[in-house]
C-alpha positions as CSV (number, residue, x, y, z in Angstrom):
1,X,20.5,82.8,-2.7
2,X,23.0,79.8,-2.9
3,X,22.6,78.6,1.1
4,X,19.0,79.3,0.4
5,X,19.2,76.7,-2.4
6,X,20.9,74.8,-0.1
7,X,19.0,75.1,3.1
8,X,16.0,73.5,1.2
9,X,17.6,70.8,-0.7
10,X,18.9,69.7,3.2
11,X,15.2,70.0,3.8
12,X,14.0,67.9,1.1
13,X,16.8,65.4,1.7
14,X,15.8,64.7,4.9
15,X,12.1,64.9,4.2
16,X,12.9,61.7,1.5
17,X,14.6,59.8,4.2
18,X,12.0,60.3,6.9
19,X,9.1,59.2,3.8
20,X,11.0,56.1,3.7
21,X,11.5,55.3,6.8
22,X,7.8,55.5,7.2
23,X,6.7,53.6,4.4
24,X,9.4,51.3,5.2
25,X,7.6,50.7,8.4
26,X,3.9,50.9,7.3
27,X,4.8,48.1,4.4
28,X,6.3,46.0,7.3
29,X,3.2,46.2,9.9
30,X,0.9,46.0,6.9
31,X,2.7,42.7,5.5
32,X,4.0,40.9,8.2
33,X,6.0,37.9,7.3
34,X,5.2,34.6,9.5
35,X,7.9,32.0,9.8
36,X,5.9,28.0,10.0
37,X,5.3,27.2,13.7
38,X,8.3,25.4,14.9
39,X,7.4,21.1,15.9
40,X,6.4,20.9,19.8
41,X,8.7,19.4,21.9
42,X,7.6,20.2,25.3
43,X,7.1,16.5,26.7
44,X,9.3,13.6,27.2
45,X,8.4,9.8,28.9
46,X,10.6,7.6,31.4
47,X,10.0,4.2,29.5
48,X,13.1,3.3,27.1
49,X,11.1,3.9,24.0
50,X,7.9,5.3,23.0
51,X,6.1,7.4,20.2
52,X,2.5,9.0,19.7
53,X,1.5,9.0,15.7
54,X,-1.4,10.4,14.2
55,X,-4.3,7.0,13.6
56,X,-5.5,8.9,10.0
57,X,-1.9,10.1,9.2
58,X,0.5,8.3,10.5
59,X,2.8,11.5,11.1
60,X,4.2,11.1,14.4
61,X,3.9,13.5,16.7
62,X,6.2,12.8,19.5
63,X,9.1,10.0,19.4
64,X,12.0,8.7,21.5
65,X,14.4,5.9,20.5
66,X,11.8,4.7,18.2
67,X,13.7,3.3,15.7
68,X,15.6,0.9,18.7
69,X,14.9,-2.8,18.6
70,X,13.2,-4.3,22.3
71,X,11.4,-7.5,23.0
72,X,7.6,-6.6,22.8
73,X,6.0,-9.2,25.4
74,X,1.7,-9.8,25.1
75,X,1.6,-6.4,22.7
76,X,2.2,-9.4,20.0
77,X,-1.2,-10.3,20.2
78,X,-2.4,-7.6,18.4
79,X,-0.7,-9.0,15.5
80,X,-1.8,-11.6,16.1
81,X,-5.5,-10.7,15.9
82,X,-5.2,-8.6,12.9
83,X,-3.8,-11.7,10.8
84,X,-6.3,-14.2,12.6
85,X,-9.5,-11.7,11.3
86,X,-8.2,-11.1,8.1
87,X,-7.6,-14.9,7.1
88,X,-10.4,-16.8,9.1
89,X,-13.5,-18.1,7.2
90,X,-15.8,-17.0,9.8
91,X,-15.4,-15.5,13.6
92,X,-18.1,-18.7,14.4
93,X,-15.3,-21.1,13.2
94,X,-14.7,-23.6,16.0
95,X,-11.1,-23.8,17.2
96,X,-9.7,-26.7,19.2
97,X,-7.2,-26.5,21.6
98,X,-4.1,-29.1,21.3
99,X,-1.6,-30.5,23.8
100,X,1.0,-28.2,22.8
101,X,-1.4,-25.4,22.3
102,X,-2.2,-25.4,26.2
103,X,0.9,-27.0,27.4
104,X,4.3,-25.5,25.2
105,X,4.2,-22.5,26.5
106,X,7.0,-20.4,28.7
107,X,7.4,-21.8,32.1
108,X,5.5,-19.6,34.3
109,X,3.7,-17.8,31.7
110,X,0.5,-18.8,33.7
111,X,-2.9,-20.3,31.9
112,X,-5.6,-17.3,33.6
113,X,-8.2,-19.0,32.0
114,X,-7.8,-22.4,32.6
115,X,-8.2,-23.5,29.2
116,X,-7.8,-27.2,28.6
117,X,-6.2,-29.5,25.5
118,X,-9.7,-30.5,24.1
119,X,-11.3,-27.3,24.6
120,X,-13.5,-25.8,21.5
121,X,-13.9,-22.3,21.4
122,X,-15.0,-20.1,18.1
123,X,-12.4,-18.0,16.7
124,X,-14.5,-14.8,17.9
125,X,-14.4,-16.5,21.8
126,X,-10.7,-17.1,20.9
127,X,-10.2,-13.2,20.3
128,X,-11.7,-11.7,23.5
129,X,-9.1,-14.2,25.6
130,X,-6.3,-13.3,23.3
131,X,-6.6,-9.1,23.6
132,X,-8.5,-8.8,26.9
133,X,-7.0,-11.3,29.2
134,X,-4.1,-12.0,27.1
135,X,-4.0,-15.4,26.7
136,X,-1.4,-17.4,25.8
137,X,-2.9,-20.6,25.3
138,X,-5.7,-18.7,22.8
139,X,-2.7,-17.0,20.9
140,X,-1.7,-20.7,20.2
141,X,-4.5,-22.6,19.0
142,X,-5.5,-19.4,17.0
143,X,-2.0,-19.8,15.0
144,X,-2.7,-23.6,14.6
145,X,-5.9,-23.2,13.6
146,X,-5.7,-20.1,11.0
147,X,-1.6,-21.5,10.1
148,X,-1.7,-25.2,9.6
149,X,0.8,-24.7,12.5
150,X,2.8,-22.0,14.7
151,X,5.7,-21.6,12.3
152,X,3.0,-21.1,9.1
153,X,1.0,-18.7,11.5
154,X,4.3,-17.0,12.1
155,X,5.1,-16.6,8.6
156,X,1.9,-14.8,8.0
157,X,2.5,-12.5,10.7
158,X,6.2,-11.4,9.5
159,X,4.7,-11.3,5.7
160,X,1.8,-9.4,7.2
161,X,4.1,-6.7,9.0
162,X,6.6,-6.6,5.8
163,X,3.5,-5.4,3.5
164,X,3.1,-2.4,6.2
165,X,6.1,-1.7,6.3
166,X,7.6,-2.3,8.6
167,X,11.5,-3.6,8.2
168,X,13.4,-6.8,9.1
169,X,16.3,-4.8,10.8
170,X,13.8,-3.1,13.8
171,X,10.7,-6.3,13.8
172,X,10.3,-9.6,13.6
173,X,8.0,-12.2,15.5
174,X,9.1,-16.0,16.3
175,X,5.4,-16.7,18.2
176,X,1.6,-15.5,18.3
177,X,2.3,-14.9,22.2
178,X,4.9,-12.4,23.1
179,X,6.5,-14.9,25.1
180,X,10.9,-14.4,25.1
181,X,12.4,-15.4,22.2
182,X,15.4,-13.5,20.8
183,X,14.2,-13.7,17.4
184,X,11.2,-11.5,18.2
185,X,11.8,-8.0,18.6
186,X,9.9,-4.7,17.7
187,X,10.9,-0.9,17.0
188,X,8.1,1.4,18.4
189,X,8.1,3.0,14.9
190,X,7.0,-0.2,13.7
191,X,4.6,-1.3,16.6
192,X,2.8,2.1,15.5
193,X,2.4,0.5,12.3
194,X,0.7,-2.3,13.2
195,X,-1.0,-0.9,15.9
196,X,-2.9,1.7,13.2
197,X,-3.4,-1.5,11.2
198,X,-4.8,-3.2,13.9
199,X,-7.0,-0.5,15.3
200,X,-8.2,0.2,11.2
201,X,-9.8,-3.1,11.3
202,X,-13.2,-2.8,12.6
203,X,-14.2,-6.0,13.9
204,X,-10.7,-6.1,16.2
205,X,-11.4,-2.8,17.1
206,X,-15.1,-4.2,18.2
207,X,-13.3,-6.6,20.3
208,X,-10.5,-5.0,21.5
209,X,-12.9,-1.9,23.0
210,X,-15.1,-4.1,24.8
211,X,-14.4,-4.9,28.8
212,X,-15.9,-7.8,28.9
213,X,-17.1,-10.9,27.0
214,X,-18.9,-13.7,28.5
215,X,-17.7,-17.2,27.1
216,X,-20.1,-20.0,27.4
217,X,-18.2,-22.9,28.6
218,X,-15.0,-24.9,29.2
219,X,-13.9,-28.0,30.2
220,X,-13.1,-26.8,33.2
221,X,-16.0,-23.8,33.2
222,X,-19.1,-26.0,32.3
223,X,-21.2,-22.8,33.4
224,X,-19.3,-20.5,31.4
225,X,-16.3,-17.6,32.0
226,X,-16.2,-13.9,32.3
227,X,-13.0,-12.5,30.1
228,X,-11.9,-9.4,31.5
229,X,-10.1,-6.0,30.0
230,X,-6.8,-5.4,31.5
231,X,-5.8,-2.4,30.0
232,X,-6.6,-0.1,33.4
233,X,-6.7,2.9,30.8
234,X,-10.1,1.3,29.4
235,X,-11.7,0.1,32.9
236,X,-10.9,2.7,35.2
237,X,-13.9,5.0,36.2
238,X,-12.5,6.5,39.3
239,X,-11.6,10.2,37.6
240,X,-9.3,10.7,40.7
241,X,-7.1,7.6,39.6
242,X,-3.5,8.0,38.4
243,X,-5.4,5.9,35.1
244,X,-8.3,7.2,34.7
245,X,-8.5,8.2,30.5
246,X,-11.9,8.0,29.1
247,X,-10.2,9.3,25.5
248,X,-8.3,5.9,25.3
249,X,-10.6,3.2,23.5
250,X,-8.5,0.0,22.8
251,X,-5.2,-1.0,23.5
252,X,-3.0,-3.7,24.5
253,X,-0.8,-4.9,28.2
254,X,2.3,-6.8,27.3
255,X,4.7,-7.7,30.1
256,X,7.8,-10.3,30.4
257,X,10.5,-10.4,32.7
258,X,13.0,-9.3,29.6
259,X,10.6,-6.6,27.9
260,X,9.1,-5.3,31.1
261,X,5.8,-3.0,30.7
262,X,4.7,-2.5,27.1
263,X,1.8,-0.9,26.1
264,X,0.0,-0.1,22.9
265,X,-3.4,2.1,23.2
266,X,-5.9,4.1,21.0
267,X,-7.4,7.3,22.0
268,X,-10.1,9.7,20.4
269,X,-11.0,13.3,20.6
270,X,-13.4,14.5,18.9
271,X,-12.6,13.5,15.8
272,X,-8.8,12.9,16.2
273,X,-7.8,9.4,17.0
274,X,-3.8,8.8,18.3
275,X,-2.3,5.4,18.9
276,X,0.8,5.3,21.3
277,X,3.1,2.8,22.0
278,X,5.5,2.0,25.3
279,X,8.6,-0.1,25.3
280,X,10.4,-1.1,28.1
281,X,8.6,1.0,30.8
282,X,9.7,0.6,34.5
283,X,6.1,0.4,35.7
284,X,5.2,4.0,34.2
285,X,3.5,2.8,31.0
286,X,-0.1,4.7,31.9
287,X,1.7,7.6,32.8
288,X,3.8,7.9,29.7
289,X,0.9,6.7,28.0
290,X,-1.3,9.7,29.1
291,X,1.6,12.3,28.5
292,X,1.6,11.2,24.9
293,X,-1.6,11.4,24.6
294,X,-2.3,14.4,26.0
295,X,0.8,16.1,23.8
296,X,-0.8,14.9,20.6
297,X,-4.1,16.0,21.2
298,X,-3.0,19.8,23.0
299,X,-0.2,20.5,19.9
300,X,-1.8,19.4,16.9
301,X,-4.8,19.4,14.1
302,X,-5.8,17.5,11.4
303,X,-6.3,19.9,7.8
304,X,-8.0,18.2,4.8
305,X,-5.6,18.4,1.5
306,X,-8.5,17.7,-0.7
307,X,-8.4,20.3,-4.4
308,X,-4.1,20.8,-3.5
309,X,-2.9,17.9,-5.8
310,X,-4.2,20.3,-9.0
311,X,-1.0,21.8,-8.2
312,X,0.5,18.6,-9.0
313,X,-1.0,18.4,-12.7
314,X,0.1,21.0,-15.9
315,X,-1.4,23.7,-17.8
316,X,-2.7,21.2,-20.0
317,X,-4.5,19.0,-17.2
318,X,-1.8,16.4,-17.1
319,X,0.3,14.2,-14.9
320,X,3.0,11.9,-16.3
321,X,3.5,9.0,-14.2
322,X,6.2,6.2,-15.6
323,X,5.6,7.9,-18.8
324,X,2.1,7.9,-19.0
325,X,0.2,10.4,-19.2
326,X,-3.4,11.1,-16.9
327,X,-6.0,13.4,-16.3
328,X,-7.8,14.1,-13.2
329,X,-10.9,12.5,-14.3
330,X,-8.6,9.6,-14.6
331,X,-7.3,8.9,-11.4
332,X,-9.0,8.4,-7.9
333,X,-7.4,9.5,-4.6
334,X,-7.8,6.7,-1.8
335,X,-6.1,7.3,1.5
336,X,-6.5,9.8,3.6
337,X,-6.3,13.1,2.8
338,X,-5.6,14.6,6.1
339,X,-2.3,16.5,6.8
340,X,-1.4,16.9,10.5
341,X,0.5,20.1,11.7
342,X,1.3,22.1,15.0
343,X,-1.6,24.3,15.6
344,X,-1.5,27.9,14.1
345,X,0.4,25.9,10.6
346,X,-1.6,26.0,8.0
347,X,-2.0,23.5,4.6
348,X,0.6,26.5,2.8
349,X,3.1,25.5,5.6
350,X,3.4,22.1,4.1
351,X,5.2,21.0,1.2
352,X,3.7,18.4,-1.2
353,X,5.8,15.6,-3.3
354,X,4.6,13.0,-5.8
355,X,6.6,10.4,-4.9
356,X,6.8,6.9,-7.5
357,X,7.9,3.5,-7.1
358,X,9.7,2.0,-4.7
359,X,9.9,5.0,-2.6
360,X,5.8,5.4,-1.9
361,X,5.1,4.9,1.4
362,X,3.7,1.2,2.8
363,X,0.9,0.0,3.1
364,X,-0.2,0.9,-0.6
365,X,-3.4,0.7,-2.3
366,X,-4.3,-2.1,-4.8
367,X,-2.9,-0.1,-7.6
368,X,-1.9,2.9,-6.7
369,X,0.6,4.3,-9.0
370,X,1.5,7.3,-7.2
371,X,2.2,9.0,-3.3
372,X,1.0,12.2,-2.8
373,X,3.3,13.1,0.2
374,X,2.6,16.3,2.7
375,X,6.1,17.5,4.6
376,X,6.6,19.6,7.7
377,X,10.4,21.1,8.9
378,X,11.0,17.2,6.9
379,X,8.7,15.1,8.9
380,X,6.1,12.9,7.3
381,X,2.5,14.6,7.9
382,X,0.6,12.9,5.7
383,X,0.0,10.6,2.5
384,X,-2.7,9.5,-0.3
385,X,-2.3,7.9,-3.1
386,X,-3.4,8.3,-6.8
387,X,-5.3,5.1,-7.8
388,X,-6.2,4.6,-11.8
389,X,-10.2,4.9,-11.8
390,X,-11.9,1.0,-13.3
391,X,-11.9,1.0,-16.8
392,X,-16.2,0.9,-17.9
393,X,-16.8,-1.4,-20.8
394,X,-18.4,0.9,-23.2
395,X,-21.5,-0.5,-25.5
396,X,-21.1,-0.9,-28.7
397,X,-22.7,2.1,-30.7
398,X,-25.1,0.5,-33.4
399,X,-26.6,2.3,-37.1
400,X,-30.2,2.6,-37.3
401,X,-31.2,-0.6,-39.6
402,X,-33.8,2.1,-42.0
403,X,-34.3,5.7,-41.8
404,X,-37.7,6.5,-44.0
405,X,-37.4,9.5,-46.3
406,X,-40.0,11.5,-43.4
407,X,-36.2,11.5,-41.3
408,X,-37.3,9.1,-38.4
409,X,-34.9,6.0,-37.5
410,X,-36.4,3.0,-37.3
411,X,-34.3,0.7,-35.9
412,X,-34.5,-3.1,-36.4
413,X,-38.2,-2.4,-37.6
414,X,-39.7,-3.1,-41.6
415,X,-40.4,0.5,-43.2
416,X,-44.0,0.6,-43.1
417,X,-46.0,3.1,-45.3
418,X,-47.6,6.0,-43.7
419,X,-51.6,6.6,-43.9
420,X,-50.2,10.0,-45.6
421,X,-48.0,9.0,-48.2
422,X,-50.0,8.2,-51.7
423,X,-49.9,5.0,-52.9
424,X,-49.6,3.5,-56.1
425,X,-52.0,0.9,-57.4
426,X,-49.4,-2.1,-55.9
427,X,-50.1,-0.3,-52.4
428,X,-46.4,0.2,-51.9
429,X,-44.7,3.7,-51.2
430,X,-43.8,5.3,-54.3
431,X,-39.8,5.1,-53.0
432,X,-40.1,1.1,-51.9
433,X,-36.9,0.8,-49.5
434,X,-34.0,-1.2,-50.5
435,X,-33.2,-4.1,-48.3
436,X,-30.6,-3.5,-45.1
437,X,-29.4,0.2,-44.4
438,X,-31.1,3.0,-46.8
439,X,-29.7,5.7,-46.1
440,X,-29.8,9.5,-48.1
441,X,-26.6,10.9,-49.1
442,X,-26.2,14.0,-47.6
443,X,-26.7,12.0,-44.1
444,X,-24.0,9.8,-45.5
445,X,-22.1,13.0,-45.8
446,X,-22.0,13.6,-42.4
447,X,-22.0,9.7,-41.0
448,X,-18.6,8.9,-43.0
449,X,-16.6,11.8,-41.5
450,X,-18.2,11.1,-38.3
451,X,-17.5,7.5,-37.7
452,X,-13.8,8.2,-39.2
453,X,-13.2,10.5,-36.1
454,X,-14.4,8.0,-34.1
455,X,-12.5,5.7,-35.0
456,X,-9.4,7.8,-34.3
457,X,-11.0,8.2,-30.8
458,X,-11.2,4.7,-30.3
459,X,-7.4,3.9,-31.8
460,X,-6.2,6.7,-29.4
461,X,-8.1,5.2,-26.4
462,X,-6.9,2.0,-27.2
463,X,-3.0,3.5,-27.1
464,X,-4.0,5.4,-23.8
465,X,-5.1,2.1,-22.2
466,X,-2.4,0.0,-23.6
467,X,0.2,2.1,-21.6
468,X,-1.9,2.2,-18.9
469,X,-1.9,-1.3,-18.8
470,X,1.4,-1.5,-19.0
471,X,2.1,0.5,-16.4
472,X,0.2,-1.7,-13.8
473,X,1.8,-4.7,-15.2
474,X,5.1,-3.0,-14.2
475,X,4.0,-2.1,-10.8
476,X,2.4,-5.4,-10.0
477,X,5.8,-7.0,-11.3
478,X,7.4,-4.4,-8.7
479,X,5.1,-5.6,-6.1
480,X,5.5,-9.1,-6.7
481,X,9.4,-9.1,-6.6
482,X,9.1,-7.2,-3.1
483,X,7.1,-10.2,-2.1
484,X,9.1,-13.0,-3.0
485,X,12.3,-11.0,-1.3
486,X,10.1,-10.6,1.6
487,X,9.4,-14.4,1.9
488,X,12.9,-15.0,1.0
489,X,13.8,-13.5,4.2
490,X,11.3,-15.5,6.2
491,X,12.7,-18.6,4.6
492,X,9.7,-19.5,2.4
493,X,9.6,-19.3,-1.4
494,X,6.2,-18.7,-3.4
495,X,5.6,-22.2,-4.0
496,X,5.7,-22.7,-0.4
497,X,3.9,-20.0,0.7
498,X,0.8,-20.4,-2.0
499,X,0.9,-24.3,-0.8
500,X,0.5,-24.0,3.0
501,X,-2.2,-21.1,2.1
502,X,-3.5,-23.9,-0.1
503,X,-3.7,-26.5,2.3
504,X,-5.2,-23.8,5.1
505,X,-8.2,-23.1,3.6
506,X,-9.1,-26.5,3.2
């Protein structure tokens, strides 16, 4: 009986440990457990420096050395542009050309479109030489003409990259050219920057696209003169060339005996768009170029964040930002709210921050108080920003001036008698009503109550706003000692800066 006992318990032992062994297994091939896909890697360029970024992100996809500073020759010019458009008057503004603006230029840095001291171009004219033929001689009399004079022009451009971000220890720019100057230098983490600013702006990316642009005439074109794109990326039609790219849309040729080949250049697909940037290239800047591309577009999507910052709020509804308090109905998002990620990630496989202050990421929005920041594996992959919605002037809420004893408002109108009511032999109502408000009191019994929780409303709105107000006063006080430091290190201060502005647009 006993090693019968025993016989099954073996049996029942061994019965457990095969069960859960089994389930074991069936729990693990039912609920399989995936790790994030790891960041691609599988591509590398022979320039010195280069980097691919995300145009609606900014999350950069592939980078080497990009944080190293190198001389960034004609790439300047898109700079260049970007502050000309966004502080000329009008692109039918006529430009002249001066001695120096023809003439002081790097020896051997060539005139390709014989422009002439005297020469009157429009500022629009001035942008197809600068980005498609790269002229030197346009860069110049655009400075003088939006700058007062090179040195203000340059100012605007080092302000200008400061507000992207972009830092003094890997850019700065001594002239609208690109021409050698140790003082300029660029990082291609910051020439991405600018390049997505650039390439943002719709009426350089109008220009910078085109191939061609027909000028009317010169002094020494009376007949006119055909500008021409040089970026072969852009022109090339031949699909068997080593540059044929029809995905790349704009871009930019820089070259200088001390930079050698750079190259900046957008590309869409579909309904990503990339901008790459080469430093330094020993006469492989398409080829990198196309490698970049190609990586970016092959390894990675674009998923919309849009409903994942409620995670951000709390049971009640609210966010606390520099002590205040918001709803969602209180804030707008502005930026975009893409997230990029290797294909097969998903949104779950990034990891969301709301970052304040100093630390949100440049370029911010006119008052945004708050980054919303997507991580991957620690990389940047994407960022909007929380943005205080207008605050609507409400109208004031005015009292009927006479209800009649039938209960209809009559507002701003004399209580006139209706052909009902009986009339006594004065022909007046038998209730004549008192001059101004007449109002019964069990409706005053409900208006008193009623207008003393409004008022509380109104008091608490008041508070809300009062901290609200506060808080932008803060952040525009932030913003406004970043900007002096930032002209500090361009050796301006305010005063000087507001005055040549001044004295520009007049």
């Amino acid at each position: 009986m006993n090693e019968r006992r025993l016989h099954l318990r073996r049996i029942t032992n061994r019965s457990i440990a095969w069960i859960t062994v089994l389930l074991f297994f069936l729990q693990s091939w039912a609920f399989p457990v995936y790790a994030a896909p790891e960041w691609p890697h599988d591509t590398g360029i022979e320039a010195a420096a280069g980097i691919v970024v995300d145009a609606d992100t900014g999350a950069v996809l592939f980078g080497q050395g990009i944080h190293s500073r190198y001389a960034p020759a004609s790439i300047t010019k898109l700079l260049t542009a970007l502050v000309a458009i966004e502080n000329c008057a009008s692109l039918d503004d006529i430009v002249t050309f001066s001695h120096d603006a023809v003439y002081d230029v790097e020896s051997g840095s060539g005139n390709a479109l014989a422009l002439e001291e005297g020469d009157q171009l429009t500022v629009r004219d001035c942008l197809y030489a600068l980005l498609l033929r790269s002229s030197n001689q346009a860069g110049n009399a655009l400075a003088e003409h939006i700058g007062g004079s090179r040195e203000g022009f340059v100012a605007m451009m080092n302000a200008r990259i400061r507000e992207l971000g972009c830092t003094e220890e890997e850019s700065n720019f001594a002239n609208p050219s690109g021409l050698n100057d140790e003082n300029q230098y660029v990082s291609a983490y910051d020439m991405a920057k600018i390049g997505r600013a650039a390439f943002a702006n719709e009426t350089l990316m109008e220009i910078n696209s085109a191939t061609s642009h027909q000028i009317d005439h010169t002094i020494n074109h009376p007949d006119g003169l055909r500008v021409e794109m040089e970026h072969k990326l852009l022109i090339t039609t031949d699909e068997n060339s080593e540059t044929y790219y029809p995905k790349a849309v704009a871009g930019k040729t820089g070259w200088t005996s001390i930079a050698r080949n750079t190259l900046v250049t957008c590309a869409k697909d579909g309904d990503r768009t990339l901008v790459s940037v080469i430093l330094k290239s020993p006469q492989t800047h398409y080829s990198d170029t196309i490698a970049l591309m190609n990586f970016g577009f092959r390894n990675f999507q674009n998923l919309d964040s849009t409903g994942a910052e409620a995670a951000l709020f709390d049971e009640q509804g609210k966010l606390n930002v520099g002590g205040t308090d918001y709803t969602r109905d209180e804030l707008l998002i502005e930026g975009s709210r893409l997230v990029t990620v290797p294909l097969g990630a998903s949104l779950a496989d990034a990891q969301m921050q709301l970052i304040t202050g100093s630390e949100m990421t440049l370029p911010l929005p006119e008052g945004a108080i708050a980054e919303i920041r997507y991580t991957y594996h620690d990389r940047v992959v994407g960022s909007s920003y929380f943005v205080p919605k207008p605050e609507e002037t409400q109208p004031a809420e005015t009292l009927p001036s006479a209800i009649d004893h039938s209960g209809e408002e009559n507002a701003g109108t004399p209580s006139q008698p209706s052909e009902s009511e009986p009339m006594e032999a004065s022909g007046q109502p038998e209730n004549p009503a008192k001059p101004g408000i007449n109002l019964p009191w069990d409706r005053l019994l409900f208006i008193v109550p009623a207008g003393v929780v409004g008022l509380g409303v109104i008091a608490g709105s008041i508070v809300i706003a009062k901290k609200k107000k506060q808080e932008r006063i803060r952040l525009e006080e932030v913003r406004r000692e970043k900007r002096r430091k930032r002209l500090e290190e361009i050796g301006y201060t305010e005063e000087e800066f507001r005055r040549m502005m001044e004295e520009r647009r007049k």
